[in-house]
N, C-alpha and C positions, 0 to 999 in steps of 0.2 A: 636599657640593657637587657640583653636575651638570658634567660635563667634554666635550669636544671631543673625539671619537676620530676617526681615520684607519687606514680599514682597506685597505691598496694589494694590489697584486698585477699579475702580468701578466696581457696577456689567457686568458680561459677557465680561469681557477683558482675562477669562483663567485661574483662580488662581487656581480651584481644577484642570487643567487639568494641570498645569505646574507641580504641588503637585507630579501628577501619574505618568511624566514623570519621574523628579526624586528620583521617588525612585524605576520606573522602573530603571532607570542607575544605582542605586546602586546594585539592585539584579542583572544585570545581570553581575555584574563585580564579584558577590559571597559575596556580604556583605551586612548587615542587616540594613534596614531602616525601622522603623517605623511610623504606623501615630497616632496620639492623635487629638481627634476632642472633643470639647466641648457639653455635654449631652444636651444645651438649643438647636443647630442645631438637630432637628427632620426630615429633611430632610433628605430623605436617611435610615432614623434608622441610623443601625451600621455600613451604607458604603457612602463613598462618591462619590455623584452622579455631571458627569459635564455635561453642561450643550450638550456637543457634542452627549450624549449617554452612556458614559461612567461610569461605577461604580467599588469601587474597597473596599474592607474592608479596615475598620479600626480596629487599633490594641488597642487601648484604647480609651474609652469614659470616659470623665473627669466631675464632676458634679461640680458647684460652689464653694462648701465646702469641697472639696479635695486635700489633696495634691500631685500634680505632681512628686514631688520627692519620693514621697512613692513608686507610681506605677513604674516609674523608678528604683527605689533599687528594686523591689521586679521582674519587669523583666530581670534584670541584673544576680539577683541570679538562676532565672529562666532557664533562654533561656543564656545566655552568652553575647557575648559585642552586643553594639549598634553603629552601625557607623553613623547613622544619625536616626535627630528625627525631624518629618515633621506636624505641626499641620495645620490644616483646621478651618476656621472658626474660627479663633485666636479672631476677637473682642469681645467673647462672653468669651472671659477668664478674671479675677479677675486679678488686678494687682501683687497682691501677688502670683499667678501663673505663671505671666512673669517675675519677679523678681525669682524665682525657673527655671523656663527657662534657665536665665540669670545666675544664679549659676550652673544649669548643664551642659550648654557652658564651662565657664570654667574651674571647678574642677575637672569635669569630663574627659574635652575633647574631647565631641560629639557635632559638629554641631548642631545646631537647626532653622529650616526654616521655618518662620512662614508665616500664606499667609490667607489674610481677608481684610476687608474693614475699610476704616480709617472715614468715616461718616455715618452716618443714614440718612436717607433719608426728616431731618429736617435740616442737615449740623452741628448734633451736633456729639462730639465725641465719641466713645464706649471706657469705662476703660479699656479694653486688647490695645486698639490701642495708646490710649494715652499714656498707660506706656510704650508699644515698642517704641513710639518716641523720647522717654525721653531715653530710655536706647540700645537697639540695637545696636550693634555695627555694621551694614550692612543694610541699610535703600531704597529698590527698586523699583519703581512704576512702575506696569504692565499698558500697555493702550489698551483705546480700544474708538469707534468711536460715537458718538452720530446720531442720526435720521438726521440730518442737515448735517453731515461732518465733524463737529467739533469736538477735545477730550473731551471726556467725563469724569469728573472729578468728577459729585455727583451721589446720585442714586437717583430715583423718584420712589417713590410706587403708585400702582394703586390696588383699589379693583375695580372688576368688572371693569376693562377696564377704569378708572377714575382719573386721578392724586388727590392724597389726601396729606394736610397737617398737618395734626395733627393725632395725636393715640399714642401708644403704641410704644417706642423701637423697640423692635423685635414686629417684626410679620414674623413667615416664610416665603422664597417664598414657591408659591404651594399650600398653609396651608389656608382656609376662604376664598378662592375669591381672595387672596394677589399674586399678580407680581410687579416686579422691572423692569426698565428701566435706564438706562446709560443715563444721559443727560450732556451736555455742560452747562457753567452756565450762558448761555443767553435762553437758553432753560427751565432748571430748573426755571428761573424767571416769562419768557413768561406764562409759565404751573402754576406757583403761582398763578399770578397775574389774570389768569383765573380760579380759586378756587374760587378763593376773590369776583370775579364780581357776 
């Protein structure tokens, strides 16, 4: 049976770059891997960009109020099978999107690899991430290393060079001034607790 994976991480541990790897290995075995990256990530536009340098199209941009499985049938009729389907940017999907996910995993029988971030940068949850934890049947954490040496398990946003706590969800990286950092959660505190003062 084909399964739902979730592969999270904080920022800069890898996730579009793992993305490109796989699905370079699918093409070069001769079969078809797609990517779907959600329309809120404007990063990139229509490709996804890692953070090594690397960018690579995406095969479908998905808007909030769309359905996944649409685009799915309608490239199935399209183009022919899909052997793997790889979203970027997964937190930025509607739960009802992962739950379509999670139906084209199985009825289907295509793989689906999803690869994003399981907090914001206030350590609240994003609903694509929530719903994959609840329901994924292959659940992975990418890591990656904080300023200190420690793992790095939340993300800290900065405008102009600043740790900020409060704003908006989404803000892109790149987009207004806005960068992300990987912190450890004694770091993330330290860097609070210095907002605050």
């Amino acid at each position: 049976m084909s399964k739902l994976y979730f592969r999270y991480g904080a920022m800069n541990c890898g996730k579009s770059t793992a993305l490109m790897q796989v699905r370079h290995n699918y093409e070069e075995r001769g079969m078809q891997a797609i990517v779907i990256k959600p329309y809120t990530d404007t990063k990139g536009g229509g490709k996804i960009v890692s953070r090594l340098g690397i960018a690579k199209d995406v095969d479908l941009l998905i808007k909030s109020d769309e359905h996944v499985t649409e685009y799915i049938d309608r490239w199935l009729e399209q183009h022919g099978s899909i052997h793997c389907i790889l979203v970027d940017e997964v937190q930025f999907m509607k739960a009802y999107q992962i739950d379509e996910l999670f139906e084209i995993a199985v009825t289907k029988q295509i793989p689906v690899i999803c690869y994003g971030l399981r907090t914001d940068f206030q350590m609240r949850g994003f609903e694509g991430s929530e719903r994959l934890l609840l329901i994924a049947h292959s659940i992975e954490e990418l890591k990656t290393i904080c300023r200190c040496g420690r793992k790095a398990i939340l993300n800290g946003r900065k405008i102009d060079g600043v740790f900020v706590f409060e704003g908006d969800q989404v803000a892109i990286d790149g987009e207004n001034h806005v960068e992300y950092e990987s912190l450890c959660a004694s770091c993330y505190f330290k860097y609070k607790a210095g907002a605050k003062a």
